[in-house]
N, C-alpha and C positions, 0 to 999 in steps of 0.2 A: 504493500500500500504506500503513495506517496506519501510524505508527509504533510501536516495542515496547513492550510492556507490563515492567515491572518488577515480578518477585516478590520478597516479602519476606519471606525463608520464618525468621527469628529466630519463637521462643514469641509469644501475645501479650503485649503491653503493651510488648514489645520495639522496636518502629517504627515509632513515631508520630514520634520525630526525625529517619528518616530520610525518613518519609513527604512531612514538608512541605517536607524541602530541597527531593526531587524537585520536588513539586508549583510550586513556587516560581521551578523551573527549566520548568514546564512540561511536565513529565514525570507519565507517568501510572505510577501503583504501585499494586498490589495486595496485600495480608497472607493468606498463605496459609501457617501454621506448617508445619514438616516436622518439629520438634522442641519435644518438652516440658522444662520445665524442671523438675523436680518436690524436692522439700525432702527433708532423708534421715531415714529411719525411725527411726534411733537417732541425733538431734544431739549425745549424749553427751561422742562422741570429739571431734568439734570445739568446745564446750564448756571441757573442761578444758584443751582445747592452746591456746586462744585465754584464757583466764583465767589461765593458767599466766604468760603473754610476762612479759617484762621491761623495764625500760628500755633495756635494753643490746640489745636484740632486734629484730627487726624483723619486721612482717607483711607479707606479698604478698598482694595479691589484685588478680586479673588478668580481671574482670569483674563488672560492676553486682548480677550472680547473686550471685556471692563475699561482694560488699559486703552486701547483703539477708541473706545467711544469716549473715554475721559478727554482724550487728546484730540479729539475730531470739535468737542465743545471749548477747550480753550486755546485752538486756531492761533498758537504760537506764545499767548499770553503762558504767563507765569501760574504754580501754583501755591497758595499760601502756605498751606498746610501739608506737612510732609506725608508719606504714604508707606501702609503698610500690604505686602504681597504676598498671597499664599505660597507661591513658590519662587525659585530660581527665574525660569521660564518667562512666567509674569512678570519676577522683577526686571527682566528684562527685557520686557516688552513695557513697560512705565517708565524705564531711564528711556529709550528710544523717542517714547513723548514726549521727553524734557522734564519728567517728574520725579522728586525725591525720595529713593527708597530708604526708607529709614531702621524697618522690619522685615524681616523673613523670619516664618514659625523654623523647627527643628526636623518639620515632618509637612511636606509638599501635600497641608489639605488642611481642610475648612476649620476640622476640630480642631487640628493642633492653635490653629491659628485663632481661634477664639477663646482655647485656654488657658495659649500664652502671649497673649498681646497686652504690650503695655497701658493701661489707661491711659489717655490726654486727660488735661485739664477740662479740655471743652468735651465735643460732642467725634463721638463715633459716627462716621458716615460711609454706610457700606456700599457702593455700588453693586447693582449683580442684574441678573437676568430677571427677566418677569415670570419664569418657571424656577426658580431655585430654590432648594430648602430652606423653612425659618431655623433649623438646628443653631448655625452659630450665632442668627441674634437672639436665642432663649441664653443660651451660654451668657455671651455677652453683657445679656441685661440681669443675669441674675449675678453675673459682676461685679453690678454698678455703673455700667457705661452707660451714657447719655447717648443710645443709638438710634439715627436716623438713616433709614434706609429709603433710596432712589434706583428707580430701573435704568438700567445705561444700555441696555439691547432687548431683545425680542429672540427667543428660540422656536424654531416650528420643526416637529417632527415630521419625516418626509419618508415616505416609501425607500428600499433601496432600489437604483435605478439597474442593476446588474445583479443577474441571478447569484447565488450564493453557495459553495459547491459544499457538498456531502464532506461532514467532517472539519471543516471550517474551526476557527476558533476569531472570538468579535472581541474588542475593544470598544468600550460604551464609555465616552467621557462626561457621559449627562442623563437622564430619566428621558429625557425627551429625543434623544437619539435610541435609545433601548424601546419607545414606544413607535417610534421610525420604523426601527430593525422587524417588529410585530407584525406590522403590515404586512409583509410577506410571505409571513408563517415558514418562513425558513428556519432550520433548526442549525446547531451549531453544538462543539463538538464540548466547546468551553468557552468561557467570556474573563475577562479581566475587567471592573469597574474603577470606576476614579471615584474614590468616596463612597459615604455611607449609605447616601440616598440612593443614587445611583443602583449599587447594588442591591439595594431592597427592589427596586422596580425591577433587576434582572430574576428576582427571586422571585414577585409575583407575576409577572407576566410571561417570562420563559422558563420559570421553573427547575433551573439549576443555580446552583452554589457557585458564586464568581469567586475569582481572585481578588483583594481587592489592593489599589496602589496610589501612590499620590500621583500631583499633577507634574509635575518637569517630567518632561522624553524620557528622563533616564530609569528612573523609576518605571515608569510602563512600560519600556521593554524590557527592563528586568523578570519585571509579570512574567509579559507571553511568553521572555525565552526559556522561563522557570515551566509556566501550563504549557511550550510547546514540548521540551524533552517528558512531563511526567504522559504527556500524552501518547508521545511514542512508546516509552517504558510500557503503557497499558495494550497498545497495538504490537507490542514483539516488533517493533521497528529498529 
């Protein structure tokens, strides 16, 4: 039997990093979105909330999305308030928008980063998707942080546009690309999630047990090339 193929169901332009780890490892991957990323109608609100910060403030944004649409509303302007990024990844896609990274958690995901982020003086302001878990702002507010949360993009889960081959293994970086991936009732062989939500929605709706990893490249191919060899190991490969 060959061995499995790896889907990469992030939007595209989303994994090209994770594409050459695999490839690197010898691993074959395929890019097949399950999820759009799409920019929101009215940037307005996030706009003034993000031009508002302060020094005393602090910004979250907890995906390279985040960082793009933070940077798309202050259109060269400076920001006042330093920023804190779930991962590596992120934080480098938020120095790229001219934005100061001040934090990174220990562990490339939501929890760590709400467990251990410093309080500001002023107010927590998270940016995130209009589908993302309230997990890290229950954390966060039972803290004590003064958190206000703003949508910086729009996720839509989307069918996959290419069939899905028998034995497969998927990487879901979101609930709403594993609700994509459904659409097609294609089955898979094993999945890797990015986080905790995530993997509850591959639990309910595909009904296996993910791997589960944070967000930087490096980390998710560690996953699959961890689920691709136990896979072989189960095939006599």
């Amino acid at each position: 039997m060959p061995e499995p193929v790896v889907i990469l169901t992030r939007a595209h332009g989303e994994n090209s990093g994770v594409a050459t780890g695999l490839a690197a490892a010898g691993i074959a991957s395929r890019e097949v979105p399950c999820v759009a990323v799409r920019p929101l109608e009215d940037p307005t609100p996030l706009r003034l909330a993000v031009r508002a910060l302060t020094g005393d403030d602090l910004l979250v944004i907890t995906s390279r999305a985040g960082a793009r649409a933070v940077g798309a509303v202050l259109s060269g302007a400076s920001c006042a308030a330093p920023v804190a990024a779930v991962g590596q990844a992120t934080a480098k896609a938020c120095r790229d928008e001219g934005l100061r990274v001040a934090f990174v958690p220990s562990a490339p995901n939501a929890s760590a980063l709400a467990a251990e982020l410093p309080l500001p003086r002023g107010a927590t302001v998270l940016t995130r998707s209009d589908r993302a878990a309230r997990d890290p702002v229950e954390v966060l507010t039972r803290r004590g942080a003064h958190v206000r949360e703003v949508v910086a993009y729009r996720t839509t889960p989307i069918a996959p546009g290419a069939l899905i081959p028998d034995g497969a293994i998927a990487l879901f970086a979101s609930p709403s690309a594993v609700e994509g991936f459904a659409l097609s009732a294609a089955r898979v062989a094993g999945a890797v999630a990015i986080g905790a939500s995530t993997a509850a929605r591959v639990r309910a709706i595909l009904g296996i047990e993910p791997r589960i990893a944070g967000t930087d490249d490096d980390q998710m191919v560690d996953a699959l090339k961890a689920l691709v060899k136990d896979t072989d190991a189960i095939a006599g490969r």
